[in-house]
C-alpha positions as a Markdown table, in Angstrom:
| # | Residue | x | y | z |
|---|---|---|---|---|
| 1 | Unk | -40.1 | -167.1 | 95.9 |
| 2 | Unk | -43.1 | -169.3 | 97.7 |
| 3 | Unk | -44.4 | -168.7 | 93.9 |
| 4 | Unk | -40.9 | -170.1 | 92.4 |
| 5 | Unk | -41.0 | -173.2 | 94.4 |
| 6 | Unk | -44.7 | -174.1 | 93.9 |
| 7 | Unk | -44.4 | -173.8 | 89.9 |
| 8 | Unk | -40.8 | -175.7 | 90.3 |
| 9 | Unk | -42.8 | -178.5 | 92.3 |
| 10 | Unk | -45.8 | -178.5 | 89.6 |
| 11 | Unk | -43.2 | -179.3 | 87.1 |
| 12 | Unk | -41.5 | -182.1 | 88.5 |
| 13 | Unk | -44.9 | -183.1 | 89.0 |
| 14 | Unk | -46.3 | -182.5 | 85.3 |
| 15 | Unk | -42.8 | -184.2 | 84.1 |
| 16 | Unk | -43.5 | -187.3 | 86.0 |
| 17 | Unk | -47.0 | -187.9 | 85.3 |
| 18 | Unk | -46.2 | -187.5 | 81.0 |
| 19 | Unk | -43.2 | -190.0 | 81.7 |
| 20 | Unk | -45.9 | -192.3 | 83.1 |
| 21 | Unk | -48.5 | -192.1 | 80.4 |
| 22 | Unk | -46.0 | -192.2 | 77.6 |
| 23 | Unk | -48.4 | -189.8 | 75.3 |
| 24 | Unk | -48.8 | -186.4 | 74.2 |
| 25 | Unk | -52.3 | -185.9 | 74.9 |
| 26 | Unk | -51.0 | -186.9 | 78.6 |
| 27 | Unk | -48.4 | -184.7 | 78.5 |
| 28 | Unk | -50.9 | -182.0 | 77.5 |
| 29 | Unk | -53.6 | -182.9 | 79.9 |
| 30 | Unk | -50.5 | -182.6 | 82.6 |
| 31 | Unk | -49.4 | -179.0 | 81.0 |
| 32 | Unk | -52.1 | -177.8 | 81.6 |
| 33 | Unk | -52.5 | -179.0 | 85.2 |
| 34 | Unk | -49.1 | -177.4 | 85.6 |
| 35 | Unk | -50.5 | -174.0 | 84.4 |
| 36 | Unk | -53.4 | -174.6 | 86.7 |
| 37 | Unk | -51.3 | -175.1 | 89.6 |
| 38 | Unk | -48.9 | -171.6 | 89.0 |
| 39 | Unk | -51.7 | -169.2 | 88.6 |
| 40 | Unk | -53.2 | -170.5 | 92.0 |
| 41 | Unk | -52.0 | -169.3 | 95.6 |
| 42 | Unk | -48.9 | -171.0 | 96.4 |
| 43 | Unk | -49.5 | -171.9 | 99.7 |
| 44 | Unk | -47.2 | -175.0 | 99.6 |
| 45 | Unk | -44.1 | -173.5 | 101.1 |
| 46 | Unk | -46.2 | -171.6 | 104.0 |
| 47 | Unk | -47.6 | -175.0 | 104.8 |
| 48 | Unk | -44.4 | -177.1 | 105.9 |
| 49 | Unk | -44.0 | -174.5 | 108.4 |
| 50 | Unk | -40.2 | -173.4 | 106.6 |
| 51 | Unk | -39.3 | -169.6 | 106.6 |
| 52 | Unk | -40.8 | -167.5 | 104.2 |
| 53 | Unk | -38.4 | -165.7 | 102.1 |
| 54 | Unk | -37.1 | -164.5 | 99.0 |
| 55 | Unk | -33.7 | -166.5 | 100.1 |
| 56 | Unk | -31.7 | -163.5 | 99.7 |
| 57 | Unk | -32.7 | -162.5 | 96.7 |
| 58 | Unk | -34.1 | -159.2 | 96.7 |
| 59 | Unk | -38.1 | -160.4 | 96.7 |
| 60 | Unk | -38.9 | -160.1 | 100.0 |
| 61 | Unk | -42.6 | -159.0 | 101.0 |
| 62 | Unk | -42.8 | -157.3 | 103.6 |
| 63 | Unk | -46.0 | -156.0 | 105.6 |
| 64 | Unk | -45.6 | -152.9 | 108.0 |
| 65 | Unk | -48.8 | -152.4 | 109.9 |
| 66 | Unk | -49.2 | -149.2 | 111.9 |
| 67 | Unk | -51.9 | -148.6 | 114.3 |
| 68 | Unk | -54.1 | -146.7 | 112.2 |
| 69 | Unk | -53.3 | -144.5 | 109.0 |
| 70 | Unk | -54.3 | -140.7 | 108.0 |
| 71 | Unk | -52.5 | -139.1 | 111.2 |
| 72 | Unk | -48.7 | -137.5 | 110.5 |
| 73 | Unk | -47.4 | -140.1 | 113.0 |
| 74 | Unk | -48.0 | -143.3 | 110.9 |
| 75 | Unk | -48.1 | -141.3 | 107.7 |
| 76 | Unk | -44.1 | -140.0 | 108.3 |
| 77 | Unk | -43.5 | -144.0 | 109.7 |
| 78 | Unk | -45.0 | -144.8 | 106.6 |
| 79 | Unk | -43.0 | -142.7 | 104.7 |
| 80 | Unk | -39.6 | -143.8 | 106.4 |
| 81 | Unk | -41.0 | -147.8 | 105.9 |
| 82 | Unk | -41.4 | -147.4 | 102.1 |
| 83 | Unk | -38.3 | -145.6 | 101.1 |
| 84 | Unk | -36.0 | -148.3 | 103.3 |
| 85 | Unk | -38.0 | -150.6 | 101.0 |
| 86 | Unk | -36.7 | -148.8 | 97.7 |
| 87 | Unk | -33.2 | -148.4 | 99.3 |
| 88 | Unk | -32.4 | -152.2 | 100.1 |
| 89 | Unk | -34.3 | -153.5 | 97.1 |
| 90 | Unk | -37.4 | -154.9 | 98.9 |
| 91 | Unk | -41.4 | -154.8 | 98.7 |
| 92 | Unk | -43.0 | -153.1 | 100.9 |
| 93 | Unk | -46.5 | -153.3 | 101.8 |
| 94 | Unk | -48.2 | -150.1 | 104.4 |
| 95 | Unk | -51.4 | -150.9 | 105.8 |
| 96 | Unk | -53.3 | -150.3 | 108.2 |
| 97 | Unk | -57.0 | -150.1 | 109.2 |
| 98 | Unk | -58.9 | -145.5 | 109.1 |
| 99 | Unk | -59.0 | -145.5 | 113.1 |
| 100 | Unk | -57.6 | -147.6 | 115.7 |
| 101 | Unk | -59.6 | -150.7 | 115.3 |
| 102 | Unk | -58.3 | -153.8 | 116.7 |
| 103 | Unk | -60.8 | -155.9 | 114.9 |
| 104 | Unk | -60.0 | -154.2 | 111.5 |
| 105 | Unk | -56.2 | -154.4 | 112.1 |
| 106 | Unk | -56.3 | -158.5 | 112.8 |
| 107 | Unk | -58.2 | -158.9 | 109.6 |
| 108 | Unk | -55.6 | -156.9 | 107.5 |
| 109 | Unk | -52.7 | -159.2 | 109.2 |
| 110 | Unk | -55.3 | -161.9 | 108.0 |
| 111 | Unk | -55.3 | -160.8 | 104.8 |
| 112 | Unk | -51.6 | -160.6 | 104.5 |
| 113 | Unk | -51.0 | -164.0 | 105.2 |
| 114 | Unk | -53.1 | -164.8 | 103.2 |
| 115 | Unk | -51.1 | -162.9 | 100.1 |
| 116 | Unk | -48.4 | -164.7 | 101.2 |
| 117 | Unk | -45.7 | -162.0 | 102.7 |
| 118 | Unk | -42.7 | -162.7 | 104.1 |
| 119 | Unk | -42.6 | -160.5 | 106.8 |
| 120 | Unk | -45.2 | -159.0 | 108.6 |
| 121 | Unk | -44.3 | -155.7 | 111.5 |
| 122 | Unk | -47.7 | -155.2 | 114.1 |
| 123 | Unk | -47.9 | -151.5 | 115.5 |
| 124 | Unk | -50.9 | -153.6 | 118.0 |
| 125 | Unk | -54.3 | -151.6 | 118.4 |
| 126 | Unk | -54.9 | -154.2 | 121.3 |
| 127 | Unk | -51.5 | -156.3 | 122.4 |
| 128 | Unk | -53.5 | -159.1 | 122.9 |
| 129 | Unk | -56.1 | -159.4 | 120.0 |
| 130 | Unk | -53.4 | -159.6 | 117.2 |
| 131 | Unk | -51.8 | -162.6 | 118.7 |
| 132 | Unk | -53.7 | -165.2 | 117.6 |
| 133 | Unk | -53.5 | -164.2 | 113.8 |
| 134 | Unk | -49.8 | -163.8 | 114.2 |
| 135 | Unk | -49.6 | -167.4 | 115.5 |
| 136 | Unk | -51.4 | -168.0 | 112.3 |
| 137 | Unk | -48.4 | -165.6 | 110.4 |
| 138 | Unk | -45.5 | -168.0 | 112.5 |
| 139 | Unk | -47.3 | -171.1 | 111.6 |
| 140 | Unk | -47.1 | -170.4 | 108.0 |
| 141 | Unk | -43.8 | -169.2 | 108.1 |
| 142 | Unk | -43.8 | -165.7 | 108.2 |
| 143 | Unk | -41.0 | -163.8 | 110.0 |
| 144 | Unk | -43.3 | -161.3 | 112.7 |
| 145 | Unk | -42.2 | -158.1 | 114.1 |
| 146 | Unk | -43.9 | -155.8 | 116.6 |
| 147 | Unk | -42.9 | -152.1 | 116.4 |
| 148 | Unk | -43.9 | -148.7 | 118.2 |
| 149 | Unk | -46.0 | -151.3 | 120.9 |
| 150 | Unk | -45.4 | -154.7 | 121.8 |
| 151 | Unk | -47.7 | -157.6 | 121.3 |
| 152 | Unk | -48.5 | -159.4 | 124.6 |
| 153 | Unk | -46.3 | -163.1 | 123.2 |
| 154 | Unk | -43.1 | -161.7 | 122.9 |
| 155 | Unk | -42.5 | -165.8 | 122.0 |
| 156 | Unk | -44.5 | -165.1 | 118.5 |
| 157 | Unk | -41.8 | -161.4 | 118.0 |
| 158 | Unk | -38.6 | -162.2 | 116.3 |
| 159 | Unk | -38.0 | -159.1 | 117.0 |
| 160 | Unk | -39.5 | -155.7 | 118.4 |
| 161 | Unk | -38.6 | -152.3 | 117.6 |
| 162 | Unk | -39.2 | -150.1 | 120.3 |
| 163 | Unk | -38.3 | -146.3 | 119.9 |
| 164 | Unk | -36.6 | -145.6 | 123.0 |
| 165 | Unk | -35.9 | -147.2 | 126.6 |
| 166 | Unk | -39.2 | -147.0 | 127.8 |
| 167 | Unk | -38.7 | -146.0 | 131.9 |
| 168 | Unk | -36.1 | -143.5 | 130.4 |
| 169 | Unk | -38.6 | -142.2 | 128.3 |
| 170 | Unk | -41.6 | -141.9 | 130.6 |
| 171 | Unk | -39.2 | -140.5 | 133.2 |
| 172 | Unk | -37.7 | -137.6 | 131.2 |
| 173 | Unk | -41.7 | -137.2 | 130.1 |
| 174 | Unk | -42.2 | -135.9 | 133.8 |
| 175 | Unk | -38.8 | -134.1 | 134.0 |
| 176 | Unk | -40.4 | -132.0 | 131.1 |
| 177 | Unk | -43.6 | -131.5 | 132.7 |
| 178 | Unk | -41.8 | -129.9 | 135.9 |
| 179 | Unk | -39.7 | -127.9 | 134.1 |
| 180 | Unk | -42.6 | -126.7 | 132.5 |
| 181 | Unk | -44.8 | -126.3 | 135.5 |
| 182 | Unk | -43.0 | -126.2 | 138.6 |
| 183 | Unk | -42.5 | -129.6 | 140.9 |
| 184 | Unk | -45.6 | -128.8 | 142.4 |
| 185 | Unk | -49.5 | -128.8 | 141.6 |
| 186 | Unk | -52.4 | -130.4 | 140.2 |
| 187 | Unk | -51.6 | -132.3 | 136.6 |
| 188 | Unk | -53.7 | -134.6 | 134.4 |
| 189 | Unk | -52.6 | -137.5 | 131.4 |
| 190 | Unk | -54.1 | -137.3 | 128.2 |
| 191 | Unk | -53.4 | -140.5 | 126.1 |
| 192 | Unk | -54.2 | -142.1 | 123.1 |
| 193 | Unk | -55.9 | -145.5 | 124.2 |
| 194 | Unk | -56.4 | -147.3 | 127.0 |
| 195 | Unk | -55.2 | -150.5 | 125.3 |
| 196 | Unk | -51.9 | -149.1 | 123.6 |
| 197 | Unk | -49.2 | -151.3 | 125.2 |
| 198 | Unk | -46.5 | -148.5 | 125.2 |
| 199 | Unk | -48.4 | -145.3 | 126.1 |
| 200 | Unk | -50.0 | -147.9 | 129.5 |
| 201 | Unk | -46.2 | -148.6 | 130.4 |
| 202 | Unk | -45.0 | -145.0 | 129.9 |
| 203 | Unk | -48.1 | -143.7 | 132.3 |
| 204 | Unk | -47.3 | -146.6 | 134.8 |
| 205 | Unk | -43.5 | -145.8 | 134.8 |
| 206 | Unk | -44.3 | -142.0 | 134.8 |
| 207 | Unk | -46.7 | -142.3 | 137.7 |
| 208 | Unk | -44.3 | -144.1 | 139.3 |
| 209 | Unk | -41.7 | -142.1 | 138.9 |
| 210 | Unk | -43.2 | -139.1 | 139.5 |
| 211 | Unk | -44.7 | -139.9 | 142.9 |
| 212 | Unk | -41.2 | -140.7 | 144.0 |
| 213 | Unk | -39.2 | -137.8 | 142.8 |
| 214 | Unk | -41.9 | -135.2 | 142.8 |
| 215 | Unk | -44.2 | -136.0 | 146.0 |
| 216 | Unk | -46.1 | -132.9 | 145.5 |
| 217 | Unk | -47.4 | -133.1 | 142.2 |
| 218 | Unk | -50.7 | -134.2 | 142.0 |
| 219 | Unk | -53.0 | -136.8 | 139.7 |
| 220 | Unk | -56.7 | -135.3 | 139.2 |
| 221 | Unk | -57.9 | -138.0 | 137.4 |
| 222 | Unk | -57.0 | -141.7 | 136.0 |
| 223 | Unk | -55.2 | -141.0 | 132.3 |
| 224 | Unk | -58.2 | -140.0 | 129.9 |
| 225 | Unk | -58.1 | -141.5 | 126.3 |
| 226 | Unk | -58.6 | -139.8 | 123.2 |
| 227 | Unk | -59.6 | -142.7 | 120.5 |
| 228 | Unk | -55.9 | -141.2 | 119.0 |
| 229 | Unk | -57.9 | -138.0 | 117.9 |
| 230 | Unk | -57.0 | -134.7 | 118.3 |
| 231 | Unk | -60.5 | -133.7 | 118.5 |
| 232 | Unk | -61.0 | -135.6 | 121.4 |
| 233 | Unk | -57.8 | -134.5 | 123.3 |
| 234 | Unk | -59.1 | -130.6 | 122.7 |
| 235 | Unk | -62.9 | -131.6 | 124.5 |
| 236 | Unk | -61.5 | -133.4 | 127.0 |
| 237 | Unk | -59.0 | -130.6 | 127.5 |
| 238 | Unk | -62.0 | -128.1 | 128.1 |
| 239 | Unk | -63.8 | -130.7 | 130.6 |
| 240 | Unk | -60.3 | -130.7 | 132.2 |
| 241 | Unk | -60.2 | -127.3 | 132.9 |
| 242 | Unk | -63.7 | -127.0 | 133.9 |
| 243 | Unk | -63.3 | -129.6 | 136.2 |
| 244 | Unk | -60.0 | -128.9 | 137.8 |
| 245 | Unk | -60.1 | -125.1 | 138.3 |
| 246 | Unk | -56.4 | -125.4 | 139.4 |
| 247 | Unk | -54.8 | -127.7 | 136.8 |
| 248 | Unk | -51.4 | -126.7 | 136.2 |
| 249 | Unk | -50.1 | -129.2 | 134.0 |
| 250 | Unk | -51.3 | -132.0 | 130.9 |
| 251 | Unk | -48.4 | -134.4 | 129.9 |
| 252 | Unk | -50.0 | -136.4 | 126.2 |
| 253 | Unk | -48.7 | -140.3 | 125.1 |
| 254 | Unk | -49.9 | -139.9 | 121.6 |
| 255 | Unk | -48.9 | -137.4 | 118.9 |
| 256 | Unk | -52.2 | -136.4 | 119.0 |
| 257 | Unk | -52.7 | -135.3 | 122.3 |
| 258 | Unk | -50.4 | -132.5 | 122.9 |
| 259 | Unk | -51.4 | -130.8 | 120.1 |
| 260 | Unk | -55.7 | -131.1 | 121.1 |
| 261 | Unk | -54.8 | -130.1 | 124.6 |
| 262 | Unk | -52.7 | -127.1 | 123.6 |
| 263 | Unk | -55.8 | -125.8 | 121.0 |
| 264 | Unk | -57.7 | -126.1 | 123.7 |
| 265 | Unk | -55.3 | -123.8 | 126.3 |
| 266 | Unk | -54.9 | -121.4 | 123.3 |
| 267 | Unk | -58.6 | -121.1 | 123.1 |
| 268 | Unk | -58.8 | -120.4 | 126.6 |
| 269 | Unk | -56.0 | -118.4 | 126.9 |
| 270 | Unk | -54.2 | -120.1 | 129.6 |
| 271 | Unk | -50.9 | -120.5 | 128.3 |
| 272 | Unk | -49.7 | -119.1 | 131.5 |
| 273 | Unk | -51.5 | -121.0 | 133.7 |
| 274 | Unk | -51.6 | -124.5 | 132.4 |
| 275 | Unk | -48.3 | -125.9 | 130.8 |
| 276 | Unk | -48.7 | -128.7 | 128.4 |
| 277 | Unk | -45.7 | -131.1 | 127.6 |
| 278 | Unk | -46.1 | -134.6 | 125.4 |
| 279 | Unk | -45.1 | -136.7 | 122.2 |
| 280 | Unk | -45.8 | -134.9 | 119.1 |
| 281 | Unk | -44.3 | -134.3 | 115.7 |
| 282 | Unk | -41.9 | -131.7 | 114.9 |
| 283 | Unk | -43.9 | -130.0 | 112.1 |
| 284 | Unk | -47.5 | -130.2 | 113.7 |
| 285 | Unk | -46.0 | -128.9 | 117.6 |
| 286 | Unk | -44.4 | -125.5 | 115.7 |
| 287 | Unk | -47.5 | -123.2 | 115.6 |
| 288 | Unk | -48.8 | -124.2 | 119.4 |
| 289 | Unk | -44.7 | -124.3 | 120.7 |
| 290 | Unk | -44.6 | -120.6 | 118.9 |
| 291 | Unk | -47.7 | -119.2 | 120.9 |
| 292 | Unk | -47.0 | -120.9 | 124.2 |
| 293 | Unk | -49.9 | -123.0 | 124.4 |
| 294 | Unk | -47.4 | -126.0 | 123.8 |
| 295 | Unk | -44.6 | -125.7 | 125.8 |
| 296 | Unk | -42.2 | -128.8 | 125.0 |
| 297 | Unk | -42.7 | -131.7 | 122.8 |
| 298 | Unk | -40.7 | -134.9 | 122.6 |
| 299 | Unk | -40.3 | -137.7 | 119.7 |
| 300 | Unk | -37.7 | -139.6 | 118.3 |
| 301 | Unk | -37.5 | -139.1 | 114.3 |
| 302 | Unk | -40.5 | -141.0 | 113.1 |
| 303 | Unk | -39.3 | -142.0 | 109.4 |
| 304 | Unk | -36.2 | -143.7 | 111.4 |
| 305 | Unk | -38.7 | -145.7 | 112.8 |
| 306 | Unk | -40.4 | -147.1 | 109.2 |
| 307 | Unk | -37.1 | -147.7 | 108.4 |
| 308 | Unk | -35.1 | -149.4 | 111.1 |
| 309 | Unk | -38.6 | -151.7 | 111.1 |
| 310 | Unk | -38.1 | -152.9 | 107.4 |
| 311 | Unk | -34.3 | -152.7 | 107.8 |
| 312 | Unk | -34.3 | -155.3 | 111.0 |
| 313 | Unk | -37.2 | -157.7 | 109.1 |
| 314 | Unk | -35.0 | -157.9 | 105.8 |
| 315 | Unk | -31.9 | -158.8 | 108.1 |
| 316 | Unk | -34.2 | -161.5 | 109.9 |
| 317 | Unk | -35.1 | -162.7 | 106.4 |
| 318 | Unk | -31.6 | -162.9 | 105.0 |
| 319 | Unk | -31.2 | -165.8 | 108.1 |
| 320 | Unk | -29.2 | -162.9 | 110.7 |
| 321 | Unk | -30.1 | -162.9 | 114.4 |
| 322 | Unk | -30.4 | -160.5 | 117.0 |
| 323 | Unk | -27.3 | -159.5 | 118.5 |
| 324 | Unk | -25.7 | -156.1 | 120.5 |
| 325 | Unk | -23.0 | -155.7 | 117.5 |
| 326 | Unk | -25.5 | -156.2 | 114.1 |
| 327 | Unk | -24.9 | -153.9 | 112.1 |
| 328 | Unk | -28.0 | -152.1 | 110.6 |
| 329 | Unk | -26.4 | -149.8 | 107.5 |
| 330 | Unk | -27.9 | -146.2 | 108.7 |
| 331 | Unk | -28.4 | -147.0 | 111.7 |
| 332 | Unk | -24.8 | -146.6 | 114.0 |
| 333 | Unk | -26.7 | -146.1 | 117.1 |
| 334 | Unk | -29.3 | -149.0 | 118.0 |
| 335 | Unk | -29.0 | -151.2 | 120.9 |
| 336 | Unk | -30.3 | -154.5 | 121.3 |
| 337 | Unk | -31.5 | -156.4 | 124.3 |
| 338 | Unk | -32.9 | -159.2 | 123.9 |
| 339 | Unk | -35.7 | -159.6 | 120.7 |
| 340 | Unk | -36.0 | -156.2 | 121.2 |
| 341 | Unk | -34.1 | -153.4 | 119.3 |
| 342 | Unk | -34.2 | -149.6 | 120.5 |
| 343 | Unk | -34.0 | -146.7 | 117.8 |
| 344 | Unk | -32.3 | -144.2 | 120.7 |
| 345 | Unk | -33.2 | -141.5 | 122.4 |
| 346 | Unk | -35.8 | -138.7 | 122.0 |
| 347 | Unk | -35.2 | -135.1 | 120.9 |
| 348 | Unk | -37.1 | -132.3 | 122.5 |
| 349 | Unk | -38.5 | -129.4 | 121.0 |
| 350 | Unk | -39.0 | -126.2 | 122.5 |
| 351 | Unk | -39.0 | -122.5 | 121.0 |
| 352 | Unk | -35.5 | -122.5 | 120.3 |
| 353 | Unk | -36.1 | -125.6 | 118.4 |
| 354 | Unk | -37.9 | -123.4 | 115.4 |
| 355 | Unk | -35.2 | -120.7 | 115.4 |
């Protein structure tokens, strides 16, 4: 569409000047000035600041940007993102940088801009670094979304999908790990950065709500990152249990870190001693759930999430706002607050999950 207008503009343009010079060679000359001006970026409409947009047309561009790819998290979100492309008729761009680099990821959102998308959705790396190339998205007129994490300008977000009620979350997180471990004892927190928006306010609400309802668990050690690897979540697992002789419980805020901590207790053969409870996907949890090294996992449906975040950008784009009764087609049970919409609630898996 910003395409459309800036060949639309070139031709009033080309059709003036030949009126002027009265001459074919002008009108030539001007022709191809006007072919000039559609094969270069059309950064014309981005400039005045106006909405970018395929104005309901069906050419929407729109950028989802996870924290990272190659991990079954962001590749299912992916997954869910592309086909709700294909379904409502809309491009749809997945990107994101091989590990959780904020650096990389600004650059990408760079990039897009620079291609000229219409919408651009931020899983953030680092809340704060992508802000100021999504001021750069706003000023050129890009619709900007935040999904799975919040950026830290919630001004620059027209809107932000969140998976679930984050207190309600973090709180039935620890509710999981006592049922799992007893309301007593030594526990640690595995997580997947120490600059991930969400996983910070999930620890802080689960800390919180765990000293209050559960005095007599106990925190070893402040939450340990894992650079979103399950790698790193297994050998940090083993120092864990060397280090805390009587652990008797690991709670993990990225899909990753469930899954390293309960290879790790498998290895070690401490199912029975140390429980393990956190965020994971369905598929990858099975074999560790099975054995008894994992003993619940927790996640909303991932794909829903890729598509409720192209869904809410296209009904941005079509000029819609926010409200508790939108109506997002697939989607019955969201709930709005705010910018922000929530997905729903998480569903657990245990043993009887897989029968």
């Amino acid at each position: 569409m910003k395409k459309l207008l800036a060949i639309l503009l070139a031709a009033v343009m080309v059709f003036s000047l030949a009126a002027c010079a009265g001459g074919t060679d002008a009108g030539g000359s001007a022709a191809a000035s006007a072919s000039a001006e559609a094969s270069a970026p059309a950064a014309d409409a981005s400039d005045t600041g106006e909405p970018a947009s395929g104005a309901g047309d069906g050419d929407y561009k729109i950028a989802v940007v996870p924290k990272l790819i190659g991990i079954p998290y962001f590749t299912q979100t992916g997954d869910g993102a592309k086909a709700a492309g294909d379904e409502i008729g809309v491009e749809v761009t997945y990107t994101g940088p091989s590990k959780a680099d904020a650096a990389e990821q600004v650059k990408m959102i760079e990039d897009l801009i620079a291609q000229g998308v219409d919408a651009i959705a931020v899983a953030p790396n680092d809340p704060a670094a992508v802000v100021p190339a999504l001021e750069k998205a706003k000023n050129a007129g890009i619709v900007c979304l935040d999904w799975d994490a919040p950026v830290d300008n919630e001004k620059l977000i027209d809107a932000s999908i969140h998976q679930i009620e984050d207190k309600e979350f973090a709180e039935h997180s620890i509710d999981m790990l006592v049922e799992a471990m007893g309301d007593s004892g030594d526990y640690a927190i595995l997580t997947g950065s120490l600059s991930a928006p969400n996983q910070n306010l999930w620890i802080d609400y689960a800390k919180t709500y765990a000293a209050e309802k559960y005095p007599n668990l106990n925190l070893v050690t402040d939450p340990i990152p894992t650079e979103e690897k399950q790698q790193e979540a297994y050998s940090k697992t083993l120092d864990l249990v060397k280090a805390y002789p009587d652990l008797k419980g690991i709670v993990g805020y990225a899909t990753v870190c469930p899954l390293g901590a309960a290879q790790a207790i498998r290895e070690k053969g401490l199912q029975d001693q140390i429980a393990v409870v956190g965020t994971a996907v369905k598929e990858d949890a099975q074999e560790f759930i099975e054995d008894g090294s994992l003993d619940i996992a927790f996640l909303w449906n991932t794909q829903d999430l890729g598509a409720l975040t192209v869904k809410v950008a296209k009904y941005l784009l079509d000029g819609n706002e926010l409200s508790n009764d939108m109506v997002i087609d697939g989607f019955p049970d969201i709930s709005v607050d705010g910018n922000v919409v929530y997905l729903g609630p998480p569903e657990d898996y245990t043993k009887d999950t897989y029968k």
